[in-house]
Each structure stands twice: as C-alpha cells, then as structure tokens.
N, C-alpha and C positions, 0 to 999 in steps of 0.2 A: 395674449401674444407676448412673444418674450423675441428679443433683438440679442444674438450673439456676433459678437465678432474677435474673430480671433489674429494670432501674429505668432510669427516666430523670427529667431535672431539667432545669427550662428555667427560665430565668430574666435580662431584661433582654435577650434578646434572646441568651444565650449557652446551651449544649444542653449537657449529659453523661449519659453513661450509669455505672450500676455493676452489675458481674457479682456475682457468690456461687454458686459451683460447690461438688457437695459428693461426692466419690464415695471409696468405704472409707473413710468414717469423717474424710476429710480435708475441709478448707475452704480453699479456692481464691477467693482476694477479689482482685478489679480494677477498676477506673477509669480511664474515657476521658474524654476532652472529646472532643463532637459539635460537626460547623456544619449540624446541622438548624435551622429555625424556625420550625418549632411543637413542642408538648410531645408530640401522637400521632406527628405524624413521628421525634420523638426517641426514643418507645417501640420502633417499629419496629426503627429504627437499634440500638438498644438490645440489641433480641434477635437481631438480625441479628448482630452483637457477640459475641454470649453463643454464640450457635451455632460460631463460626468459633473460638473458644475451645476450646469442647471437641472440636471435631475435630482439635485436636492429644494429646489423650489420650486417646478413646472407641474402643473396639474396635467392629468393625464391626457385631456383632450386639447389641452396647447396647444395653440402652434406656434414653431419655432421656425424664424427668419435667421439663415444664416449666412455671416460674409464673412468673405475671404480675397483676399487681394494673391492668394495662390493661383496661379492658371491650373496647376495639376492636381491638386487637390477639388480643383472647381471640378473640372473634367474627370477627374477619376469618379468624384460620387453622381457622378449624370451617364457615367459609363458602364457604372462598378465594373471597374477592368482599370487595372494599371500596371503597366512591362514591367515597369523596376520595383513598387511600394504596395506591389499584392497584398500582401503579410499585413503593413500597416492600416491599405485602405479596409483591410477585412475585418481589424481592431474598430476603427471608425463607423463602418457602418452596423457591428454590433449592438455599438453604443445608440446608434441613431435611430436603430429599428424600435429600439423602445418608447421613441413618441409618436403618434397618430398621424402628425401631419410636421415634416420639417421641408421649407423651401431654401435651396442653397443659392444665392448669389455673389458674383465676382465683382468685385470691387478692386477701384486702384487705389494707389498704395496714399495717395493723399484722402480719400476717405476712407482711412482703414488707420490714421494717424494715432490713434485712445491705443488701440491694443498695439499698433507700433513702439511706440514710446514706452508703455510697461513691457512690455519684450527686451528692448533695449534696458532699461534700467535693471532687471533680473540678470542680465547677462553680467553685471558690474558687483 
C-alpha cells in the first residue's frame, strides 16, 4: 500500500507542486516548480506529478490511496468529466490507469499540510 498526497501553490503567476509519498512506514517528500496558470490546473499538474513518482517504486498490484485537499480534482477523477481541465484530467488519469487499484480521497487542507508546505517552499 503506498499513501500519496499531493499540493500545489500558485502564486504571482508562478505554480509548484509538493509530493509526500509514504509507503512501509517511509516518507518520500519532493518538490517541483510547475508553468501551470492557474492554481486547479496546478493541482492537476500536481497529481499528475505525484503519480509518475510512485511508478517508479509501486508494484504492480498496489494499491495506491490518494489525497488531495482539491475539491475538483477530487470530483473530476470520481466523474472523469471536468468543464474547464479536460485536457489535464485526461493526462491524469493516464497516469493512473496504470495501477490495479488507486482509491482517491478529499482531504482538508490542514491534513494535507507535508505536501502543503513542500509546495510552498518550491514556489520560493
């Protein structure tokens, strides 16, 4: 079982994302700078991110728990349908289709603080 959660940070016009992987008991922290602009495209981006991570350590039949303190990103992969972030959510669930089993949960933004803060500090 592997625990992702992902974040992103927009600000002045500049994007990042931050990962927090957590699987046996380890924690896997990283930090990107994005050139999304806007903050849902940057969420996107985000887990789009977060996924292509752990497919370099996830065995095949994992499963992957994931959060996100995005409402639309929650909603779009429980929908696969999204008005504005088609294009992105379609990138995203590429990525995702390639493991057996991922369960997506919404989290608030105070339990979603690891990948908050490494978001924030990428954007600096």
């Amino acid at each position: 079982m592997i625990k992702l959660y992902t974040d992103a940070a927009f600000k002045n016009g500049k994007s990042a994302a931050g990962i927090l992987i957590v699987k046996d008991g380890r924690q896997i922290q990283q930090k990107f700078a994005l050139n999304e602009k806007d903050n849902h495209a940057a969420e996107f981006a985000a887990a789009a991110r977060g996924f292509e991570q752990i497919k370099k350590i996830a065995r095949e039949d994992e499963a992957i728990f994931f959060y996100t303190d995005s409402k639309i990103v929650f909603d779009s992969l429980n929908k696969h349908y999204s008005k504005s972030y088609q294009e992105q959510l379609n990138s995203l669930e590429e990525i995702v289709r390639t493991f057996s089993l991922m369960i997506p949960n919404q989290i608030s933004d105070k339990e979603n603080r690891g990948a908050h803060e490494l978001a924030l500090q990428a954007l600096h």
